[in-house]
PQR file of N, CA, C, O and H, with PARSE charges and radii, in Angstrom:
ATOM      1  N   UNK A   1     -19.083 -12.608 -24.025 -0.4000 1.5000
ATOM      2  CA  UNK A   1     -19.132 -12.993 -22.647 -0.0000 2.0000
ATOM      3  C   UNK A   1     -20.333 -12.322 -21.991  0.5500 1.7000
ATOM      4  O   UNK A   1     -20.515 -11.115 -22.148 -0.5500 1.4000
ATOM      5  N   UNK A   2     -21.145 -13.061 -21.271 -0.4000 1.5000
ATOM      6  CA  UNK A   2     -22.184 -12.545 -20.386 -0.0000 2.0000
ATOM      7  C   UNK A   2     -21.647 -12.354 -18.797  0.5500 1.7000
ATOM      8  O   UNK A   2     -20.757 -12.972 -18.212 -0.5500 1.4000
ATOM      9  H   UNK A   2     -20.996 -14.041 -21.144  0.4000 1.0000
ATOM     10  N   UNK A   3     -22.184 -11.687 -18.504 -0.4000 1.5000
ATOM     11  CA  UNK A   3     -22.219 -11.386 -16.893 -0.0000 2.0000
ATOM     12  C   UNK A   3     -23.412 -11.292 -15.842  0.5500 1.7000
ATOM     13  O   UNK A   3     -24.393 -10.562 -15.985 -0.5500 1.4000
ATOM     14  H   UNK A   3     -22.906 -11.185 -18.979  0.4000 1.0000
ATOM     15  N   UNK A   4     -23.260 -11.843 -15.144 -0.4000 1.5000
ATOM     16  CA  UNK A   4     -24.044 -11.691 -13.933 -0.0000 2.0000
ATOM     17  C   UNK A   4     -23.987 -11.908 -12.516  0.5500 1.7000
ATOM     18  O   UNK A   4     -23.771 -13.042 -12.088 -0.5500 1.4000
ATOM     19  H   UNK A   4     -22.463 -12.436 -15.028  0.4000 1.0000
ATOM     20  N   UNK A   5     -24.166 -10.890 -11.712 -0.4000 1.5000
ATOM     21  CA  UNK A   5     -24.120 -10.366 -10.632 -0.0000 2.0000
ATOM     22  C   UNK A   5     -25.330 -10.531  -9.699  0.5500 1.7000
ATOM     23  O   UNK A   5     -26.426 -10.119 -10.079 -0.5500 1.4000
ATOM     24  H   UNK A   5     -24.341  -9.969 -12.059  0.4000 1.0000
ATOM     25  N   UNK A   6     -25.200 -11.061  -8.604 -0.4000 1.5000
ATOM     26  CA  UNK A   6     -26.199 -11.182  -7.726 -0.0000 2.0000
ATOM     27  C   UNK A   6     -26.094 -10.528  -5.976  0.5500 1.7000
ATOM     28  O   UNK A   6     -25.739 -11.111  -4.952 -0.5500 1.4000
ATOM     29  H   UNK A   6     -24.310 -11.396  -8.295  0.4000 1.0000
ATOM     30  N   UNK A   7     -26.557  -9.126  -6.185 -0.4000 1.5000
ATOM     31  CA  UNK A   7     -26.118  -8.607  -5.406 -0.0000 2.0000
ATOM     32  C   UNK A   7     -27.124  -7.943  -4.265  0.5500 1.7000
ATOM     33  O   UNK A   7     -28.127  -7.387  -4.712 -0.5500 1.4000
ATOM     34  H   UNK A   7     -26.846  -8.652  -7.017  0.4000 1.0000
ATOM     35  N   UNK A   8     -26.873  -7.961  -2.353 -0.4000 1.5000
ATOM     36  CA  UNK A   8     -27.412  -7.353  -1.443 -0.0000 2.0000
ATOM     37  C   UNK A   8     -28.566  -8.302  -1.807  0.5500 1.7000
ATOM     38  O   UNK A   8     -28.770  -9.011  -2.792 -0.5500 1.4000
ATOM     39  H   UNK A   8     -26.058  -8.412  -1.990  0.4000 1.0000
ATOM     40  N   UNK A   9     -29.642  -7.939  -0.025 -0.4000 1.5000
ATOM     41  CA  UNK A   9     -30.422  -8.278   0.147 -0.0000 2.0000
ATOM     42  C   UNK A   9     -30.228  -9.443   1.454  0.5500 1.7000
ATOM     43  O   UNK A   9     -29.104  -9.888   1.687 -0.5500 1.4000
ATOM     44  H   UNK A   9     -29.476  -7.363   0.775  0.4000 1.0000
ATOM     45  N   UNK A  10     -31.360  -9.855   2.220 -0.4000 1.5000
ATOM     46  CA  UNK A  10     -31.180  -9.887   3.552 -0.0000 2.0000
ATOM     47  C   UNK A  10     -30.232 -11.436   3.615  0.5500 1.7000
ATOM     48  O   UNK A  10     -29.995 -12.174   2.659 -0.5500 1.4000
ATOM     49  H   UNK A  10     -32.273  -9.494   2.030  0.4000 1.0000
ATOM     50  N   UNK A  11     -29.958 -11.554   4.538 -0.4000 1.5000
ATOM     51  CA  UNK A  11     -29.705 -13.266   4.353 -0.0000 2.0000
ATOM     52  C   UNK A  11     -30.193 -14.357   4.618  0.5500 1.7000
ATOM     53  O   UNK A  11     -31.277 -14.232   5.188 -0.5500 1.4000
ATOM     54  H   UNK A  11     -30.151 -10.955   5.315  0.4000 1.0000
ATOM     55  N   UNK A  12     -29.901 -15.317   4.472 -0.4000 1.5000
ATOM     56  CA  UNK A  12     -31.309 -16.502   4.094 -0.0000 2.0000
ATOM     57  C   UNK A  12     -31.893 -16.676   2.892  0.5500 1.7000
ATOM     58  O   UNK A  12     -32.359 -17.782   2.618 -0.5500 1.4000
ATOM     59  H   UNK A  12     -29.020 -15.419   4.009  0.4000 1.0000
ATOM     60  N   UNK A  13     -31.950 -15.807   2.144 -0.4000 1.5000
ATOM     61  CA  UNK A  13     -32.920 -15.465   0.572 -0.0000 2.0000
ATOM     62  C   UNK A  13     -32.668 -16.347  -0.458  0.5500 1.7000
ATOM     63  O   UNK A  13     -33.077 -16.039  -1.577 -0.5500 1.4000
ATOM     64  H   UNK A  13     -31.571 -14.909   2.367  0.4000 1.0000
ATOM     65  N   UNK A  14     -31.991 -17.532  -0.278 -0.4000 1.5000
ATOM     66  CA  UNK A  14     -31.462 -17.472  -1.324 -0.0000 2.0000
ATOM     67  C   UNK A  14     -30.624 -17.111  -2.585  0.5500 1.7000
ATOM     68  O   UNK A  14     -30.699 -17.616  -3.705 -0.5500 1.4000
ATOM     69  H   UNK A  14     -31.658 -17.783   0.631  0.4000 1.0000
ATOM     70  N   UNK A  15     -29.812 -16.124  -2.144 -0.4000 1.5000
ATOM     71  CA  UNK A  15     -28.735 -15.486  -3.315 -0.0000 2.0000
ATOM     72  C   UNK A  15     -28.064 -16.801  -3.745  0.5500 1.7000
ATOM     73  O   UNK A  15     -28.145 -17.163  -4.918 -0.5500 1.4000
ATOM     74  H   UNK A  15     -29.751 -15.714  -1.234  0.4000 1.0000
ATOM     75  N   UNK A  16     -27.486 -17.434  -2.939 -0.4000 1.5000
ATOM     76  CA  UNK A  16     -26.063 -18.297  -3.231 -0.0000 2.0000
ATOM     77  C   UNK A  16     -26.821 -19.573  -3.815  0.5500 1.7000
ATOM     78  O   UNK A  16     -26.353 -20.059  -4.844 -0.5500 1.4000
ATOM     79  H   UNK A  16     -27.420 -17.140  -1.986  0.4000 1.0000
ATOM     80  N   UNK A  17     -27.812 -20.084  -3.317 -0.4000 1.5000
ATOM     81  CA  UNK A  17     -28.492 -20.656  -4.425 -0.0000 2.0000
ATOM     82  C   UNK A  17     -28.968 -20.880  -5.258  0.5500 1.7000
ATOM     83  O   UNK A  17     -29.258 -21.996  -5.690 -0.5500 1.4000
ATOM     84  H   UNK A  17     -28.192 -19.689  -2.481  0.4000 1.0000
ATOM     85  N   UNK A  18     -29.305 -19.167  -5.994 -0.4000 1.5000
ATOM     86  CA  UNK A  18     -29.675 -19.051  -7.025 -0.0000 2.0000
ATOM     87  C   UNK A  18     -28.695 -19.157  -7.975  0.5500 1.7000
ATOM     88  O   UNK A  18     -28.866 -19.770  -9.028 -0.5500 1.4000
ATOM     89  H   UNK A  18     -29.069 -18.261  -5.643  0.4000 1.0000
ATOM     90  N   UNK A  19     -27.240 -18.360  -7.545 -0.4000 1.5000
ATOM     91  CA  UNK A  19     -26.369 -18.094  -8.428 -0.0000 2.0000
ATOM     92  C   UNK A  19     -25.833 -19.573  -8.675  0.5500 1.7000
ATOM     93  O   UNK A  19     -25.575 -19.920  -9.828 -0.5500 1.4000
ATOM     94  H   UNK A  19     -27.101 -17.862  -6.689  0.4000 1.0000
ATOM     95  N   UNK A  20     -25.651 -20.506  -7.538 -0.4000 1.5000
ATOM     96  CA  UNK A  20     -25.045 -21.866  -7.932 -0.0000 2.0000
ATOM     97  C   UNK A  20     -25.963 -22.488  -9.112  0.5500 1.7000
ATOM     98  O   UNK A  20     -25.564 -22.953 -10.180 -0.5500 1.4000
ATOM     99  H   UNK A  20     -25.860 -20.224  -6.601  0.4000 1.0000
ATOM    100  N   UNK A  21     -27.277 -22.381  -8.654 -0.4000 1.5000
ATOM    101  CA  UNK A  21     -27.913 -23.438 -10.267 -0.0000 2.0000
ATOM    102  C   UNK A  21     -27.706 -22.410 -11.407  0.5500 1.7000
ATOM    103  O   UNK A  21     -27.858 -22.976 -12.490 -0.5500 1.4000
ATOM    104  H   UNK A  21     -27.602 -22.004  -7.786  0.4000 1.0000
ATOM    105  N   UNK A  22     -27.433 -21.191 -11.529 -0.4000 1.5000
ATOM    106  CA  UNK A  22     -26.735 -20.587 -12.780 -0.0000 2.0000
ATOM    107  C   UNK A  22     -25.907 -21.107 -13.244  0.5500 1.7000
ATOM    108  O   UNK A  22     -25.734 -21.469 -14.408 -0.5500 1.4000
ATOM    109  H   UNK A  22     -27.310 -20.731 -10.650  0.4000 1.0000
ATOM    110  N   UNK A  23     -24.906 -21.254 -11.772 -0.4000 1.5000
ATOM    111  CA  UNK A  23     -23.068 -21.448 -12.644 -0.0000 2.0000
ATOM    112  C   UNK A  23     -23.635 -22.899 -12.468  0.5500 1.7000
ATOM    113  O   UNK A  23     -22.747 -23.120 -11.645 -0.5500 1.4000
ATOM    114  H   UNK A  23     -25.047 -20.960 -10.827  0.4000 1.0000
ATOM    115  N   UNK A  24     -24.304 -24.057 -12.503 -0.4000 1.5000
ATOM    116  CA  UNK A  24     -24.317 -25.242 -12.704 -0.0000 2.0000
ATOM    117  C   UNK A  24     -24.539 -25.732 -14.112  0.5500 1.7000
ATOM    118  O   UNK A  24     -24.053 -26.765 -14.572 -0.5500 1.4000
ATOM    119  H   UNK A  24     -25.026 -23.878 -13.172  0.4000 1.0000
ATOM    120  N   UNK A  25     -25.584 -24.602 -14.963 -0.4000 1.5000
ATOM    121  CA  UNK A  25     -26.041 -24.315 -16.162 -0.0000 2.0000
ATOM    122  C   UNK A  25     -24.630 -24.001 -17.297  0.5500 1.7000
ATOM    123  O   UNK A  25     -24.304 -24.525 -18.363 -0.5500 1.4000
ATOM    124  H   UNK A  25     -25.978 -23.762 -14.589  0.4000 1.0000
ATOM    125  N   UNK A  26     -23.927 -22.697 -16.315 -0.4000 1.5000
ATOM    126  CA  UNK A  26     -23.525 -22.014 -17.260 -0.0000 2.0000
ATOM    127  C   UNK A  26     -22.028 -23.372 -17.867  0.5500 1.7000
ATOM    128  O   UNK A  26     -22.018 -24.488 -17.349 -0.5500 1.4000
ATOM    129  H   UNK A  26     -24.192 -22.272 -15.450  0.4000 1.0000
ATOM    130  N   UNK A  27     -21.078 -23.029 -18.820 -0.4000 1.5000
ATOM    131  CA  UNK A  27     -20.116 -23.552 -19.365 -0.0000 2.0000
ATOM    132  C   UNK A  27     -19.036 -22.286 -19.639  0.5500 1.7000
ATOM    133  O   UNK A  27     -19.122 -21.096 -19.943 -0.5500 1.4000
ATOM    134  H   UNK A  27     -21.086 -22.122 -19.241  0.4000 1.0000
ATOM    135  N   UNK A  28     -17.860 -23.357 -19.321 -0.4000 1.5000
ATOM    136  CA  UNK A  28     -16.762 -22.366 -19.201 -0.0000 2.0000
ATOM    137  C   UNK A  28     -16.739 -20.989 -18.393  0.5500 1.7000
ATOM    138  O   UNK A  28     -16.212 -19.944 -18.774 -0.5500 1.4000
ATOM    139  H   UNK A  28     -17.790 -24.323 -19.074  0.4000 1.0000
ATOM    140  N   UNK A  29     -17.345 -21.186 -17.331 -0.4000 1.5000
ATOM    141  CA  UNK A  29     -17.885 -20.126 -16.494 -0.0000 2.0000
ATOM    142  C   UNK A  29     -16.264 -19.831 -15.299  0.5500 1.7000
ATOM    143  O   UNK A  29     -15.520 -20.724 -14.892 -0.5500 1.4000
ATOM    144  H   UNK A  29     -17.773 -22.035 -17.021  0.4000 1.0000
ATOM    145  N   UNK A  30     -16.128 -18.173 -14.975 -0.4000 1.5000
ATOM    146  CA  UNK A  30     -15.574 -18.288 -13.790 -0.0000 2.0000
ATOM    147  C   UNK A  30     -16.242 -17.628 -12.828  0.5500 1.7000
ATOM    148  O   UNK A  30     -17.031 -16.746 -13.169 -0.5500 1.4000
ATOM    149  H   UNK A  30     -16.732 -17.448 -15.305  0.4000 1.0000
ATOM    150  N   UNK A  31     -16.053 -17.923 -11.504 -0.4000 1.5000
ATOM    151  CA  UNK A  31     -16.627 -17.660 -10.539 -0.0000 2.0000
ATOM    152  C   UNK A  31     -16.399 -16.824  -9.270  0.5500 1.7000
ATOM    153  O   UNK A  31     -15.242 -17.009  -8.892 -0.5500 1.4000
ATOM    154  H   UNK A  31     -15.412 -18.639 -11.227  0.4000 1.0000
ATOM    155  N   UNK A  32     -16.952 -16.118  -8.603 -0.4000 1.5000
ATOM    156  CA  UNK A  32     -16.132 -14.979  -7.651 -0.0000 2.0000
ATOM    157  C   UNK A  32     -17.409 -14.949  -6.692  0.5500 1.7000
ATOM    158  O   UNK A  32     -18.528 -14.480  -6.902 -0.5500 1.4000
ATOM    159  H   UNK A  32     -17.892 -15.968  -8.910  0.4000 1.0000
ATOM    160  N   UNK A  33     -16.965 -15.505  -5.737 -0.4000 1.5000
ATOM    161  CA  UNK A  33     -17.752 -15.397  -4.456 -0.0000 2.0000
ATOM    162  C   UNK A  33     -17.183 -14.594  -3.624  0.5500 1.7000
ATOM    163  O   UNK A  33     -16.215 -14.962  -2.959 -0.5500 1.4000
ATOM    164  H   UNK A  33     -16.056 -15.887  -5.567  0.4000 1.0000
ATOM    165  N   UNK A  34     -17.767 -13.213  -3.525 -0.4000 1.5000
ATOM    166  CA  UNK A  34     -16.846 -11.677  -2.667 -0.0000 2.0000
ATOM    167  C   UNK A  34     -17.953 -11.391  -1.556  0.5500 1.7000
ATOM    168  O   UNK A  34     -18.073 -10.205  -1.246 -0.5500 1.4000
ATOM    169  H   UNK A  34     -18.554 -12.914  -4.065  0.4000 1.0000
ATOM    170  N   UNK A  35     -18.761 -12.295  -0.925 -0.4000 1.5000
ATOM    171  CA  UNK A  35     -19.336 -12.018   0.195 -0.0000 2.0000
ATOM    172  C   UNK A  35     -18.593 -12.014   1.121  0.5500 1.7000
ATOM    173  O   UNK A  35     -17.855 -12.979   1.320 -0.5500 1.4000
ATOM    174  H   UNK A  35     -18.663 -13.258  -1.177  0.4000 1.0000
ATOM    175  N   UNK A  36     -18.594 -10.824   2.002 -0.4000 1.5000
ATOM    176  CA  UNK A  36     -17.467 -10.640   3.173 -0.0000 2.0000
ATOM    177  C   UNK A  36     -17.815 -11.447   4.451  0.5500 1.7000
ATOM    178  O   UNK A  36     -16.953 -11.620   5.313 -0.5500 1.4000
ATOM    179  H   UNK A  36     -19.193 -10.040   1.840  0.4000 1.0000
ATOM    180  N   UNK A  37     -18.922 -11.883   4.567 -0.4000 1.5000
ATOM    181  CA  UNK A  37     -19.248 -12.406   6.128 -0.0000 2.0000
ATOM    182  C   UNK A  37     -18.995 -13.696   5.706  0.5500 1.7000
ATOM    183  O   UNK A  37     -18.196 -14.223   6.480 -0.5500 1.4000
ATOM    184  H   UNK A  37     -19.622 -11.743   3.867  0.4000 1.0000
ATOM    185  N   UNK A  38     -19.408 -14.589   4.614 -0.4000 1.5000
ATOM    186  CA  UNK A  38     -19.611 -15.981   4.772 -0.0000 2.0000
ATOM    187  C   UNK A  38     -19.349 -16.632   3.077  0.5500 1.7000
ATOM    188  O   UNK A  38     -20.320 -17.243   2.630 -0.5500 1.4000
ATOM    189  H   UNK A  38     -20.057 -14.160   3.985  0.4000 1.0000
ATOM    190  N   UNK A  39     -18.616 -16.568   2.531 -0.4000 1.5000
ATOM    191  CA  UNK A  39     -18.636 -16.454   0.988 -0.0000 2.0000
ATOM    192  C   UNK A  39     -18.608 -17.749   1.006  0.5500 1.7000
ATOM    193  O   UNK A  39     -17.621 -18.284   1.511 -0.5500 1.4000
ATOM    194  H   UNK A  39     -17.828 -16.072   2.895  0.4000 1.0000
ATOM    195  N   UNK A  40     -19.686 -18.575   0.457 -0.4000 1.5000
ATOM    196  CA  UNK A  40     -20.079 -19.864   0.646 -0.0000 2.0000
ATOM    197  C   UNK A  40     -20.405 -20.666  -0.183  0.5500 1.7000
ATOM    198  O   UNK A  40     -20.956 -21.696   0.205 -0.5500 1.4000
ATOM    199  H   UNK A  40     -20.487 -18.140   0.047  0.4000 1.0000
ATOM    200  N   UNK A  41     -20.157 -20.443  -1.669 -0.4000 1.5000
ATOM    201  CA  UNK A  41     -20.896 -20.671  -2.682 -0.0000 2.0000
ATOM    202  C   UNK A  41     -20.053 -22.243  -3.729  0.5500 1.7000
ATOM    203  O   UNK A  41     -20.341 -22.874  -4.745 -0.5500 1.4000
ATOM    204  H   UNK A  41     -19.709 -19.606  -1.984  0.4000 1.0000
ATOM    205  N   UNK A  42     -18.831 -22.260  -2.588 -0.4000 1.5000
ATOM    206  CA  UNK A  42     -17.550 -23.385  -2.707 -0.0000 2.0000
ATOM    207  C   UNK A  42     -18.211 -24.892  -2.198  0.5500 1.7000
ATOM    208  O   UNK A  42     -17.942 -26.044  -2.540 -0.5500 1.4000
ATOM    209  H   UNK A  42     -18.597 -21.747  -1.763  0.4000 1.0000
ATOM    210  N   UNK A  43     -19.341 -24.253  -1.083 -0.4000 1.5000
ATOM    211  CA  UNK A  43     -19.616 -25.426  -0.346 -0.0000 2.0000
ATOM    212  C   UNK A  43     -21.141 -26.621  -1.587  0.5500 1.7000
ATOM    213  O   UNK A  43     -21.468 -27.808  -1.592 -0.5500 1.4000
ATOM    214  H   UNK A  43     -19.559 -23.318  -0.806  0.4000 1.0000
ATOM    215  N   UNK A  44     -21.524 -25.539  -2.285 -0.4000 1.5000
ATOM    216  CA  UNK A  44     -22.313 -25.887  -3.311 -0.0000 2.0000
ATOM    217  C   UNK A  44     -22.108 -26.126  -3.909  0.5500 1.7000
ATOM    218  O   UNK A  44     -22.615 -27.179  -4.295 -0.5500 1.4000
ATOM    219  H   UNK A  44     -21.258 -24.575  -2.280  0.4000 1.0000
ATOM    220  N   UNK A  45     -21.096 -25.443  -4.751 -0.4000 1.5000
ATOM    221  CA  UNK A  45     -20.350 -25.974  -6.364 -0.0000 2.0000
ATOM    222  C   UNK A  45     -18.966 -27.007  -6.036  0.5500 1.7000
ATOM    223  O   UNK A  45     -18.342 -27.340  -7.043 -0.5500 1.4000
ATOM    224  H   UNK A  45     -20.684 -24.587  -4.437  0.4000 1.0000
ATOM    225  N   UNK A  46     -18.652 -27.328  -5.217 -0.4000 1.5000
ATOM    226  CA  UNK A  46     -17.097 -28.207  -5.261 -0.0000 2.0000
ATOM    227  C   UNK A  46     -16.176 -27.894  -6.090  0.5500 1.7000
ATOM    228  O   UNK A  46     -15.657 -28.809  -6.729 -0.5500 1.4000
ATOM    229  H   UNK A  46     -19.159 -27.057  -4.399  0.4000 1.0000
ATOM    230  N   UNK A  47     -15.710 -26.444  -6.308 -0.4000 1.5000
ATOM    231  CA  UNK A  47     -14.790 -26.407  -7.160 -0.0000 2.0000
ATOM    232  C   UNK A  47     -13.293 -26.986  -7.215  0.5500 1.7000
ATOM    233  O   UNK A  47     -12.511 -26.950  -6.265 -0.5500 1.4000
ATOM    234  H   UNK A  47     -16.132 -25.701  -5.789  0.4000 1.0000
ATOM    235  N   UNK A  48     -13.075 -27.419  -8.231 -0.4000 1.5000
ATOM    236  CA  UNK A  48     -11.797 -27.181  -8.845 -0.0000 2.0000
ATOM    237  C   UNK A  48     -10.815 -26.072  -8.104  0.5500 1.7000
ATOM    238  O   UNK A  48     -11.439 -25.342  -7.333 -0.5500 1.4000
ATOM    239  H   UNK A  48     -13.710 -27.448  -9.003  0.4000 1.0000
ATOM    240  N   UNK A  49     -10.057 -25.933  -8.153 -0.4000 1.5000
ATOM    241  CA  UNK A  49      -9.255 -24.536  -7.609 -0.0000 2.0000
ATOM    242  C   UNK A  49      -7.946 -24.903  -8.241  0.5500 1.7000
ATOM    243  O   UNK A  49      -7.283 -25.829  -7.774 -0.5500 1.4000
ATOM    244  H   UNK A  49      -9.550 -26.525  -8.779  0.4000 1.0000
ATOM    245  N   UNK A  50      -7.387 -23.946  -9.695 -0.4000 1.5000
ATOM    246  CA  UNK A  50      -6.371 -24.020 -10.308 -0.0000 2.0000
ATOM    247  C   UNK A  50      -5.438 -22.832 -10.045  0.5500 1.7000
ATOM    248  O   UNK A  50      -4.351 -22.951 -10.612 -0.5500 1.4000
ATOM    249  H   UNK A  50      -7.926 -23.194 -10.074  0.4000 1.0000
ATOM    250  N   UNK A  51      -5.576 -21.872  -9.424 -0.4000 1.5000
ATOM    251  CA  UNK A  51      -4.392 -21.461  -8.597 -0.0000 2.0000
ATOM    252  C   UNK A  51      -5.022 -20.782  -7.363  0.5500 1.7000
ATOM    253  O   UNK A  51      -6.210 -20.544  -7.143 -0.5500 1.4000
ATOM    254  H   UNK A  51      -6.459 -21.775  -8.963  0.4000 1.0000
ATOM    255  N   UNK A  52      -3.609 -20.454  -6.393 -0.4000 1.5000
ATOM    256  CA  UNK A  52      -4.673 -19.787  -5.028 -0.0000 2.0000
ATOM    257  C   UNK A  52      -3.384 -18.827  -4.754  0.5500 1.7000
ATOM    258  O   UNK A  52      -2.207 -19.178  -4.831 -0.5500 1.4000
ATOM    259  H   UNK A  52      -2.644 -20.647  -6.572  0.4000 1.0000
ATOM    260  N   UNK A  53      -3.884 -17.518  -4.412 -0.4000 1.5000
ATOM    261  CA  UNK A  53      -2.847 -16.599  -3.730 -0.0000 2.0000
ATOM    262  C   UNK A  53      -2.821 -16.045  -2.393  0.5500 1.7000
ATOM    263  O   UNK A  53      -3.843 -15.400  -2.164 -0.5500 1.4000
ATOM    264  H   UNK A  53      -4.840 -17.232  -4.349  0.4000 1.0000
ATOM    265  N   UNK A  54      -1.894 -16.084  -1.311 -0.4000 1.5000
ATOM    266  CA  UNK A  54      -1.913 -15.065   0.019 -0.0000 2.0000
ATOM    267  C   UNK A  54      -2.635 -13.433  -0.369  0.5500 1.7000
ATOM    268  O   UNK A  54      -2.265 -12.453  -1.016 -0.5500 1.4000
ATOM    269  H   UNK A  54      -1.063 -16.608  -1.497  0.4000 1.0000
ATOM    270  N   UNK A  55      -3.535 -13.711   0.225 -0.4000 1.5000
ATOM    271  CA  UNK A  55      -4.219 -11.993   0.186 -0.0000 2.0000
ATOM    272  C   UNK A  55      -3.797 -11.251   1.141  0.5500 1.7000
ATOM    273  O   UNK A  55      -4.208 -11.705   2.209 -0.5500 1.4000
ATOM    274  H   UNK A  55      -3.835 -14.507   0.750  0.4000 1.0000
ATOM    275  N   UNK A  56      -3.151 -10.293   1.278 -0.4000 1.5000
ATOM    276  CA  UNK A  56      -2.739  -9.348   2.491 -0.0000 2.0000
ATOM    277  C   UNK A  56      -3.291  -8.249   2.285  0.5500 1.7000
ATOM    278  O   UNK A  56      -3.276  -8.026   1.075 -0.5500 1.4000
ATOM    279  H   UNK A  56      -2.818  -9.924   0.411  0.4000 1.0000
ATOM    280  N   UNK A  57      -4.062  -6.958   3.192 -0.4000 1.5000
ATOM    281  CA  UNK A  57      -4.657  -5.988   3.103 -0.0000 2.0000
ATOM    282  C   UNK A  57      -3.601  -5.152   3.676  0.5500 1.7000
ATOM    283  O   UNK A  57      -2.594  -5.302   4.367 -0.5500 1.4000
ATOM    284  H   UNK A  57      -4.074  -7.139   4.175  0.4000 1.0000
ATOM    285  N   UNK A  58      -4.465  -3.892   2.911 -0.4000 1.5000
ATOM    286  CA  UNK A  58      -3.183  -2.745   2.991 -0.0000 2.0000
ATOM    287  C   UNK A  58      -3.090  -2.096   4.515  0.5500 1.7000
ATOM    288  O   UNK A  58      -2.088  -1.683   5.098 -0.5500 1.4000
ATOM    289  H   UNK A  58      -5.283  -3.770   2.350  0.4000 1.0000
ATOM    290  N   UNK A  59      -4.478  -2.146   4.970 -0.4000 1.5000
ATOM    291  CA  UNK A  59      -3.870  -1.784   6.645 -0.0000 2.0000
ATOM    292  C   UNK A  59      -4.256  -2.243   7.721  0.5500 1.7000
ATOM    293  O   UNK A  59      -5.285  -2.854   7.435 -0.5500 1.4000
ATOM    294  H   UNK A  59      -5.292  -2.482   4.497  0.4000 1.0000
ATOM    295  N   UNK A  60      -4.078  -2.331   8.766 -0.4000 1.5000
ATOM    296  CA  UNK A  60      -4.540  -2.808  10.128 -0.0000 2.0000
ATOM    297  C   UNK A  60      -5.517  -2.238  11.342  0.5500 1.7000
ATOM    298  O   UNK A  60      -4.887  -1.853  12.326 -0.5500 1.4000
ATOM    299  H   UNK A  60      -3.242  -1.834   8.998  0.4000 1.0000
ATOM    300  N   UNK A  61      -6.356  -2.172  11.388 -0.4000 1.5000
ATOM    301  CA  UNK A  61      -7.662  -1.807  11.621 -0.0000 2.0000
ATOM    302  C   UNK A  61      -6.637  -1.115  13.456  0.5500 1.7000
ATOM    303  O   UNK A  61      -5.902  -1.872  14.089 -0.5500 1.4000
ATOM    304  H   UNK A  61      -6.868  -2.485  10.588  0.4000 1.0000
ATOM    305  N   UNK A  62      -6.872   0.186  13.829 -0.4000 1.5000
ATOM    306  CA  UNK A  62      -6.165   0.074  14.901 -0.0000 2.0000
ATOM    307  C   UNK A  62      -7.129   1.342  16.001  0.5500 1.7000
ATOM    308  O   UNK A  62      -7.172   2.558  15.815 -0.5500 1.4000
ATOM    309  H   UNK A  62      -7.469   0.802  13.314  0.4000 1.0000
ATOM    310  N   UNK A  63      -7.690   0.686  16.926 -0.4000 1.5000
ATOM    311  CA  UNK A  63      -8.380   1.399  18.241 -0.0000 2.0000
ATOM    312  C   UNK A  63      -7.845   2.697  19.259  0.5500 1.7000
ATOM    313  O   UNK A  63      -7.161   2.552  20.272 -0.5500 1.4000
ATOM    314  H   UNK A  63      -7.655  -0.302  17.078  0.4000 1.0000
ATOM    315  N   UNK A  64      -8.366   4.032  18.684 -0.4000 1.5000
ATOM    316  CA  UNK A  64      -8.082   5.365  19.426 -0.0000 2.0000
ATOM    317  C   UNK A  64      -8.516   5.373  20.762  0.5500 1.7000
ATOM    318  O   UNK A  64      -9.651   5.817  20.935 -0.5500 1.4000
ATOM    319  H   UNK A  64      -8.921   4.149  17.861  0.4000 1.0000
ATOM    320  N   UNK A  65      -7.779   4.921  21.933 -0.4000 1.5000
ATOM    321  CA  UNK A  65      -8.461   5.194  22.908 -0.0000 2.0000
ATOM    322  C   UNK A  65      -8.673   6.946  23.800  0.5500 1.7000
ATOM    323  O   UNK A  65      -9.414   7.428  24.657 -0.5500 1.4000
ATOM    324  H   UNK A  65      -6.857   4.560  21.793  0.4000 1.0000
ATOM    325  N   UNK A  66      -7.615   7.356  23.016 -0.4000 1.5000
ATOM    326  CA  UNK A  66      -7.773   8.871  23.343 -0.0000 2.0000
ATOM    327  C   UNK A  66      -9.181   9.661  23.534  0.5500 1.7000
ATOM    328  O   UNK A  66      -9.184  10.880  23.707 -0.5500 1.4000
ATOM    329  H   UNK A  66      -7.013   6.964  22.320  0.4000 1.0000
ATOM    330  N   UNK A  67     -10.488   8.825  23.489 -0.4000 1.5000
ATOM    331  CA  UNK A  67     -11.916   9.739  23.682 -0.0000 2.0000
ATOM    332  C   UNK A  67     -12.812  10.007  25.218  0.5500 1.7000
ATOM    333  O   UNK A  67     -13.835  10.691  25.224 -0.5500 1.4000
ATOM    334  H   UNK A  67     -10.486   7.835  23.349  0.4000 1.0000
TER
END
């Protein structure tokens, strides 16, 4: 199995387009789009989606006004 990672750098650059004509190349490939602002790389490739799970995070972001 190969791997590759395409990671940081400003936005606009091209990342998500580079990596899509990869995974367009690659076979039997899986895919993980973990960009936190805009993970977008679904809107290029049209995937398939063979299972999907509720993600819940472990805590709730919560504002000290005590300052």
């Amino acid at each position: 199995m190969k791997e590759l990672v395409v990671i940081s750098g400003k936005g606009g650059t091209g990342k998500t387009v580079i990596t899509a004509s990869f995974a367009a190349l690659a076979q039997n490939k899986v895919m993980a789009d973990c960009d936190v602002d805009a993970a977008d790389l679904h809107l290029v490739l049209q995937p398939r989606v063979k299972e999907a799970h509720v993600f819940k995070s472990g805590k709730t972001a919560q504002l000290d006004m005590r300052a």
